[in-house]
C-alpha positions as CSV (number, residue, x, y, z in Angstrom):
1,X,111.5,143.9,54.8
2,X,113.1,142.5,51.7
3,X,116.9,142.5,50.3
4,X,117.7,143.5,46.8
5,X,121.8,143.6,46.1
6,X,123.1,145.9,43.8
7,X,125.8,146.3,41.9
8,X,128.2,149.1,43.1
9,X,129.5,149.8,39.5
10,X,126.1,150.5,38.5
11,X,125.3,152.8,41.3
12,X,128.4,154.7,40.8
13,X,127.4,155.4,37.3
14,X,124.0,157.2,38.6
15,X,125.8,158.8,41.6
16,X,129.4,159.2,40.3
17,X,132.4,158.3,41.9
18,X,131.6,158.1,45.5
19,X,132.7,156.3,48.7
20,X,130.9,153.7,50.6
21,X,129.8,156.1,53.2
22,X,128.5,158.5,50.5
23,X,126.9,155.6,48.8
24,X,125.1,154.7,52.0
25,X,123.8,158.0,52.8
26,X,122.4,159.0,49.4
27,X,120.5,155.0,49.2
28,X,119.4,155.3,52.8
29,X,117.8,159.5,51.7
30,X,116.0,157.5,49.3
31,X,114.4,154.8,51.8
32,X,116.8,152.2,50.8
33,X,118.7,151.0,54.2
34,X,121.9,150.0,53.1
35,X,123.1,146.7,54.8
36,X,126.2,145.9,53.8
37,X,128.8,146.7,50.8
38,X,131.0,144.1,49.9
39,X,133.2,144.6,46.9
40,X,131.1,145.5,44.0
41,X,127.6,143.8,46.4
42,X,125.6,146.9,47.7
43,X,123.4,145.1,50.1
44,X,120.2,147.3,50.7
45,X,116.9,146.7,52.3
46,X,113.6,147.7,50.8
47,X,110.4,148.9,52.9
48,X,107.2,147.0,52.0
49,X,105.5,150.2,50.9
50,X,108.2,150.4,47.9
51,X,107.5,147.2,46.0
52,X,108.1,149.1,43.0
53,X,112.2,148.8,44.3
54,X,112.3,145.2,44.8
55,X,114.8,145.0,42.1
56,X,117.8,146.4,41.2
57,X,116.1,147.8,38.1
58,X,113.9,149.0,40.2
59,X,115.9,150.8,43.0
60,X,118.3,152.0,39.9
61,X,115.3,153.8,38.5
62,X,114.1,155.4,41.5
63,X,117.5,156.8,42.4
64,X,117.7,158.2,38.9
65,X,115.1,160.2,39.5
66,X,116.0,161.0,42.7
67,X,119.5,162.1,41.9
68,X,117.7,164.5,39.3
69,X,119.4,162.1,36.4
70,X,116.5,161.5,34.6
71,X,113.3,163.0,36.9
72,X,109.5,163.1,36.2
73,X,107.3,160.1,34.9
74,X,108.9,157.1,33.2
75,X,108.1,156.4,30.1
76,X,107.8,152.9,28.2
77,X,106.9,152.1,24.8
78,X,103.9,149.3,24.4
79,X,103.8,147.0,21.1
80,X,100.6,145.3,20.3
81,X,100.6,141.6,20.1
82,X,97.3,140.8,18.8
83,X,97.0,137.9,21.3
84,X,94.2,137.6,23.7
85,X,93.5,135.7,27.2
86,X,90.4,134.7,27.9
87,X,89.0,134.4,31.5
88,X,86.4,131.9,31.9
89,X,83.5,131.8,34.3
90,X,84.3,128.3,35.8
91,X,87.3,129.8,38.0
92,X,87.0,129.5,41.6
93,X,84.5,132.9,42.9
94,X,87.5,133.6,45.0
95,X,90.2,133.5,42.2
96,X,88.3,135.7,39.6
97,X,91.0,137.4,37.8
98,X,93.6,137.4,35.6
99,X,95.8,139.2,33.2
100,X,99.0,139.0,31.2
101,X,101.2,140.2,28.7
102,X,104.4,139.9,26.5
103,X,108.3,141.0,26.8
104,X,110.6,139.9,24.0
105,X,113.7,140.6,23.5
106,X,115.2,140.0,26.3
107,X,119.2,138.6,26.8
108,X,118.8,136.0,29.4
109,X,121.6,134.3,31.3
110,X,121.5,132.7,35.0
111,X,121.9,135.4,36.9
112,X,119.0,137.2,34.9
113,X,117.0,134.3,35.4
114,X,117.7,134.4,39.0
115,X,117.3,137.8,39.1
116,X,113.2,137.6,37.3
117,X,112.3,134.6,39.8
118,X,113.3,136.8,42.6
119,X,111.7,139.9,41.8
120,X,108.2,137.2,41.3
121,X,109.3,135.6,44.9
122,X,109.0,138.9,46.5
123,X,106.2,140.3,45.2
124,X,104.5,137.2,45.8
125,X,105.6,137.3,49.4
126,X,104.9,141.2,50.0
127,X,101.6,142.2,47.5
128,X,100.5,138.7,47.2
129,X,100.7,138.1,50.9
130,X,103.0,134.3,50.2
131,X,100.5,134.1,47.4
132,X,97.0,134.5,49.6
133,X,96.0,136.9,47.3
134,X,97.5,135.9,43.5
135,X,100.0,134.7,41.9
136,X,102.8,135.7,39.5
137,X,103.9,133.4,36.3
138,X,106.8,133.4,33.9
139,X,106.8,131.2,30.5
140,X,109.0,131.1,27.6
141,X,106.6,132.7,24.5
142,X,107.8,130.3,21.9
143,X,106.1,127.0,23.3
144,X,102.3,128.6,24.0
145,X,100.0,128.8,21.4
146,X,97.4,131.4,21.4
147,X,94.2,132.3,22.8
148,X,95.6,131.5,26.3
149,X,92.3,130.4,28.7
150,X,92.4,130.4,32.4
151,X,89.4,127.9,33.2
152,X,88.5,126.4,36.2
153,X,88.7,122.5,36.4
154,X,88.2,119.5,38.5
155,X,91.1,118.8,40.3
156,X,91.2,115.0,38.9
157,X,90.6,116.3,34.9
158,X,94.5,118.3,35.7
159,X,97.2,116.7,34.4
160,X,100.7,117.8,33.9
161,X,103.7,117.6,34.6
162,X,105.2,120.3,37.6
163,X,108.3,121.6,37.4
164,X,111.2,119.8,38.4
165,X,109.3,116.7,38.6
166,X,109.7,113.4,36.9
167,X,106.5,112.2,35.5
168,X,103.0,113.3,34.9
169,X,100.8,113.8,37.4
170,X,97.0,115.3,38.5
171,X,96.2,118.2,40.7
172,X,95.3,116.6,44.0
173,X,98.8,114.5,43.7
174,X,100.6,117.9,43.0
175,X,99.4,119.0,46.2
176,X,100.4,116.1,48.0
177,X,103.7,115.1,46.2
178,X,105.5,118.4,45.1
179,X,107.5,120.3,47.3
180,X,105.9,123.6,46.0
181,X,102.7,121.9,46.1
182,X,102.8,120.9,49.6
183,X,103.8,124.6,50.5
184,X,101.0,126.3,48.9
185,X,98.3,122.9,49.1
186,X,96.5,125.0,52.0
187,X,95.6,127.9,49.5
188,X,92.9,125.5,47.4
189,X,91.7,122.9,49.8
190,X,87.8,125.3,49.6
191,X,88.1,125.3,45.6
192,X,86.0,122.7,44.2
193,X,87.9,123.4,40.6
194,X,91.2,124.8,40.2
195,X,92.2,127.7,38.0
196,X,94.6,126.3,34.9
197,X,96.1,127.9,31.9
198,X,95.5,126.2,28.7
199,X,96.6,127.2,25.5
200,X,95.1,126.8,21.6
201,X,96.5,123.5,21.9
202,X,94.7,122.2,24.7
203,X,98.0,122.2,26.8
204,X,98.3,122.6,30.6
205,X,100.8,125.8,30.8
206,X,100.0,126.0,34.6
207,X,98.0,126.0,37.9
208,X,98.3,129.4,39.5
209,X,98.8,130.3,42.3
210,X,101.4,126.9,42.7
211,X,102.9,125.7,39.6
212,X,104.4,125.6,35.8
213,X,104.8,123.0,33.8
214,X,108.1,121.4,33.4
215,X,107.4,120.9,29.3
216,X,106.0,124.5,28.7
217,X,106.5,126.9,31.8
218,X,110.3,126.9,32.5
219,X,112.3,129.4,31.5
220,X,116.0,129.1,29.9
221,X,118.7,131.1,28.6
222,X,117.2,130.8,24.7
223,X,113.6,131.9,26.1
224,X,114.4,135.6,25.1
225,X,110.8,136.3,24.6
226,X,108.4,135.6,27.9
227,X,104.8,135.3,28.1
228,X,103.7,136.6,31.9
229,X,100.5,136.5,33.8
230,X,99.5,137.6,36.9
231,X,96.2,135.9,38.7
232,X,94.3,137.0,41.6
233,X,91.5,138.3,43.8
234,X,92.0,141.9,43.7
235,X,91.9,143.2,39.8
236,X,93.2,146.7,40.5
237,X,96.3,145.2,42.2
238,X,97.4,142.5,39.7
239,X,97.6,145.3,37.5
240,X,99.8,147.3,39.4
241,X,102.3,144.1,39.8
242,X,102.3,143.1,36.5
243,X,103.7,146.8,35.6
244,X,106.2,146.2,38.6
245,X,107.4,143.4,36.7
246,X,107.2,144.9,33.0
247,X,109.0,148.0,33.8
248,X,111.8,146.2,35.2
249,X,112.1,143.7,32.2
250,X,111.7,146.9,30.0
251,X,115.0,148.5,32.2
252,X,116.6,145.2,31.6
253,X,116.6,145.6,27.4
254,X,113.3,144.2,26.9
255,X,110.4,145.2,24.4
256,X,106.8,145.1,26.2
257,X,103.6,144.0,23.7
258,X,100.6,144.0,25.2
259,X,98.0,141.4,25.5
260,X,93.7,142.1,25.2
261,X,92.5,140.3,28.4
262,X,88.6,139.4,28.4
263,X,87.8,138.6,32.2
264,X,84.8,136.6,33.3
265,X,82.5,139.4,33.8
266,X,82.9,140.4,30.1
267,X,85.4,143.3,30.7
268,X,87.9,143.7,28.3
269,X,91.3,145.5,28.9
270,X,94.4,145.6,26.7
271,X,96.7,144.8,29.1
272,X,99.4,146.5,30.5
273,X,97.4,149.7,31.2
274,X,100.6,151.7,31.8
275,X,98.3,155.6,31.7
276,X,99.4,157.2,35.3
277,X,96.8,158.2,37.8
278,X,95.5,161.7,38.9
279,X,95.5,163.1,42.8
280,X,94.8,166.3,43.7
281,X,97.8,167.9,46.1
282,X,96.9,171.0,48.3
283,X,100.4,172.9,48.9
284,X,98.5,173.8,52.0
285,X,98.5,170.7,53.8
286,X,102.1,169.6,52.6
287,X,103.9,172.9,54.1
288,X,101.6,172.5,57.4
289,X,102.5,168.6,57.6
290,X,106.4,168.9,56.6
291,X,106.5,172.2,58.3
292,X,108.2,174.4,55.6
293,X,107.4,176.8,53.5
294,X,107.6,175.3,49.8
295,X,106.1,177.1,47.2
296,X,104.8,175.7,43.8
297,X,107.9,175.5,42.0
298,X,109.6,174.0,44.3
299,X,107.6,171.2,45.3
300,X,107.4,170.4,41.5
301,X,111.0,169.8,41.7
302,X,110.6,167.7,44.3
303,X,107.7,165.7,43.1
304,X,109.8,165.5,40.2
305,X,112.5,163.9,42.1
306,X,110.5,160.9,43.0
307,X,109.2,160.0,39.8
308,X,106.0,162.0,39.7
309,X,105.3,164.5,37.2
310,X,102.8,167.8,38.3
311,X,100.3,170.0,36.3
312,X,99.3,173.3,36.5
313,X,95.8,171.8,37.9
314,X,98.2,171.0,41.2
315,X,97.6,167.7,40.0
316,X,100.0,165.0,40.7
317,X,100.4,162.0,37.8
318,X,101.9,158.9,39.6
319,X,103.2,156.1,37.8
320,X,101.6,153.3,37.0
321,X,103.6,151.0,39.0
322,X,103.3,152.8,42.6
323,X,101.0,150.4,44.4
324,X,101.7,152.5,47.5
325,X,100.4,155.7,46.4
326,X,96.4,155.7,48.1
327,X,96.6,159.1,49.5
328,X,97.6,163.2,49.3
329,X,99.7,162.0,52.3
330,X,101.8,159.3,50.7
331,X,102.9,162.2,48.4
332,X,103.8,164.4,50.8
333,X,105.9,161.7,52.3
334,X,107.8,161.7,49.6
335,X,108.0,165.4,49.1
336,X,109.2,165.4,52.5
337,X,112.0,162.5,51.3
338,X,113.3,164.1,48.2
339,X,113.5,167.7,50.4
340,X,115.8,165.5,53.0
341,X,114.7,164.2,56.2
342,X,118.5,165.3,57.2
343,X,117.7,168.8,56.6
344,X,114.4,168.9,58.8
345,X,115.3,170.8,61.4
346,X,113.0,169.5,65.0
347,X,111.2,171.9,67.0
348,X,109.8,171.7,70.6
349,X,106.3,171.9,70.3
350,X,104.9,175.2,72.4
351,X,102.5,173.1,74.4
352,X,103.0,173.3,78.6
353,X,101.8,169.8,79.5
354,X,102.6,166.6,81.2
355,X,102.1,163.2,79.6
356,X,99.8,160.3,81.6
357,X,98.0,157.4,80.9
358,X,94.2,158.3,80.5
359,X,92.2,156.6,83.5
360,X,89.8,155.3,80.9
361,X,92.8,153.0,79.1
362,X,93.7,152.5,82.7
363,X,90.5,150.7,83.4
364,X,90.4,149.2,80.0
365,X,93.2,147.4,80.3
366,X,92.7,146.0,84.0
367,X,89.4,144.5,82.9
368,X,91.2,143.0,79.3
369,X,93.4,141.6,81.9
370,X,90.9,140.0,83.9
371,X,89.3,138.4,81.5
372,X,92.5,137.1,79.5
373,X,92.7,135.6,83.0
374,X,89.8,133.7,82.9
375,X,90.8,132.2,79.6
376,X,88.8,134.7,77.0
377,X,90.5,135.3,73.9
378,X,91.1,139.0,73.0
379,X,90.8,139.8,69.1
380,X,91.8,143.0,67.5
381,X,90.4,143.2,63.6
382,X,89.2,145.5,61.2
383,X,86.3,147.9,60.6
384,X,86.0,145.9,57.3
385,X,84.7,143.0,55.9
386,X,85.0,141.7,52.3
387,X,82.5,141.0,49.7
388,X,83.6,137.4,49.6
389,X,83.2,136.6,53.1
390,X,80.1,138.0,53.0
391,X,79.0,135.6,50.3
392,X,80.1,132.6,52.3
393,X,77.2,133.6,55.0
394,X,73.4,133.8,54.1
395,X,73.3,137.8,55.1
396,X,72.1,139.6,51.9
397,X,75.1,142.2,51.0
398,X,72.4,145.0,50.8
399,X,72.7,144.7,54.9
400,X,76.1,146.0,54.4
401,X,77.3,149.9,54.2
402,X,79.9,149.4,51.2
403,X,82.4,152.6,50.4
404,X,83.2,154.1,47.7
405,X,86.1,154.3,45.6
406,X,87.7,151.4,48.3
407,X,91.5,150.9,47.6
408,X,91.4,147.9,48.6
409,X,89.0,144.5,48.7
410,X,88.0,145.3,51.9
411,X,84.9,147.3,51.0
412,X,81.9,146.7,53.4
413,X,81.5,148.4,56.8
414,X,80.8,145.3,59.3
415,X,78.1,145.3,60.7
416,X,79.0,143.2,64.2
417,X,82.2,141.4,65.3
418,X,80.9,137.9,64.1
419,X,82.1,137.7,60.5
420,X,85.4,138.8,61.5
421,X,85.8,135.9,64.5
422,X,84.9,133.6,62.2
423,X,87.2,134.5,59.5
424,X,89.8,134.3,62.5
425,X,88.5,131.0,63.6
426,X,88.3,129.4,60.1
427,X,92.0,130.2,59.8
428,X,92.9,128.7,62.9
429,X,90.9,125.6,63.3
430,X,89.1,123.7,60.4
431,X,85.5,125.4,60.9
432,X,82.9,126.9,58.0
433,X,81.1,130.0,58.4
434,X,77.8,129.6,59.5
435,X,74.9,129.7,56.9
């Protein structure tokens, strides 16, 4: 779970004049568990499957909606920059992407400052799993020159030198002599180069996914115009954070221009893609799982309520900034949110039965015990392998069922519980997969 604080005055405009205790009830209706409120602090903490509200722009857009102040799709005006990042093939295979674009305008003080580095410390934490998966960079747009490159490079040809730090230095003494280094040294010791951004002027901007540099990536109360990037292993995801991070910069008075990204592979996308996606809703299945009786109309207004907008196709458009949103069901679940968990009324189910462990777990669970006894490790891991870890193995991928249309990176049916023990042991003690 993460905190956002909010400022009570600012809720009170969206909700009027209310008490705490109204306060409270309407934020926790809305997923939002409300913590404390102290003063003008509204203290509220955000699920993980919201990271769209990990900001107070954020939260203050959803309720909005949810209130009925301003419902259906947000909209946001792109500008075209003209600029370009180019991805180059000598990143890391494991580090493949990256995309970026512009906000100016923006009226920066400290506590906006504070406020952008935590919304990029939490969604590094939460969607970047403590930046496993990506990272998240912020630069003031007036000291890069572009095309922007992210190349890969030996760790001893990258110099620079790291925020807060006093003197030039190369990557391996980065990881070994900066706080934030140390911290995140464990997420390259496999890369043989390390991804860097460099500018038209041959300048080190940064290394994702562990630092800026102290003479071009710190931001300050005159950077009112910010150049951001967002790097990674999953494509589809960055994109989702970096619209995260642009509507709430575009809620804070900012203007958004966007960026033409050219990855590695050749694919070119002006970046950010802010067009919503389609999924098809039966109002079937959401009266049979909520258990009401909503017709058409009425479930619009609902969906509306959340921040959707729905078609006569009963087709639901979700913004672009919902990474949660995989399923029919995550709609429903928010159907059944904006309707009012308070006003679902519970009902015994008309089932005659009595409740018992089945003999087969029984059994089950006597021999795991058993053999947890005899000093066997028990592992629990998933149906699903990456591409990647297949790679680092000498079985062909064609060996592999992949799925379509995967959500996720996890994409290949395994095929056996090795790869997966290995992955677990390769993270616990310092052993390669076998070739």
């Amino acid at each position: 779970m993460a905190v956002v604080n909010l400022r009570k005055s600012e809720v009170k405009k969206i909700i009027g004049n209310k008490k705490d205790e109204e306060i409270d009830h309407t934020l926790s209706m809305l997923s939002a568990t409300v913590e404390r409120i102290i003063n003008d602090d509204v203290e509220v903490e955000i699920a993980p499957n919201r990271p769209d509200m990990l900001s107070e722009q954020g939260v203050l857009r959803a309720l909005r909606s949810f209130t009925g102040k301003k419902k259906g799709l947000a909209e946001i005006e792109i500008n075209k920059s003209g600029y370009q990042l180019i991805v180059e093939k000598s990143l890391p295979k494991n580090y493949p992407y990256g995309i970026a674009c512009i906000v100016k305008g923006l009226k920066l003080d400290d506590d906006k400052i504070k406020e952008i580095i935590d919304i990029q410390e939490k969604i590094g934490t939460i969607l970047l799993r403590k930046r496993k998966k990506g990272g998240i960079g912020f630069y003031p747009l007036n000291k890069i020159s572009f095309p922007v490159r992210l190349r890969g490079l030996n760790p001893t040809e990258i110099k620079f030198r790291p925020l807060e730090f006093p003197k030039e230095i190369n990557a391996k003494q980065i990881l070994s002599q900066h706080p934030t280094g140390r911290e995140y040294s464990h997420l390259l010791k496999e890369w043989d180069k390390y991804p860097v951004f460099i500018d038209a002027k041959n300048t080190i901007i940064s290394m994702p996914p562990v630092i800026n540099s102290q003479d071009v990536g710190k931001i300050d109360v005159n950077a009112s115009d910010v150049f951001i990037e967002v790097t990674g292993v999953d494509y589809n995801l960055l994109k989702k954070i970096i619209n995260i991070i642009i509507f709430a910069l575009f809620d804070m008075g900012g203007k958004v221009y966007s960026i033409d990204c050219i990855q590695s592979n050749g694919k070119k996308e002006t970046i950010p893609n802010v067009s919503p996606e389609k999924i098809k809703l039966s109002i079937e299945n959401t009266n049979k799982l909520i258990g009401l009786n909503l017709k058409e109309k009425e479930i619009k207004e609902l969906l509306e309520r959340m921040g959707y907008s729905y078609n006569s196709n009963s087709e639901v458009l979700i913004p672009c900034y919902r990474a949660d949103i995989l399923h029919e069901v995550d709609l429903i679940e928010d159907i059944a949110i904006a309707y009012g968990y308070d006003k679902l009324i519970p009902e015994i189910p008309e089932i005659s039965t009595i409740g018992e462990i089945d003999k087969k777990e029984i059994i089950k669970t006597k021999i795991s015990e058993i053999l947890i006894g005899l000093e066997f490790l028990e592992t629990s891991s998933y149906h699903f392998v990456t591409k990647e870890s297949v790679k680092k193995t000498n079985i062909p991928l064609r060996e592999y069922t992949e799925v379509k249309s995967a959500k996720t990176d996890y994409t290949l049916l395994r095929n056996d519980l090795s790869l997966p023990l290995f992955k677990i042991l390769s993270e616990n003690i310092d052993v390669e997969y076998p070739h």
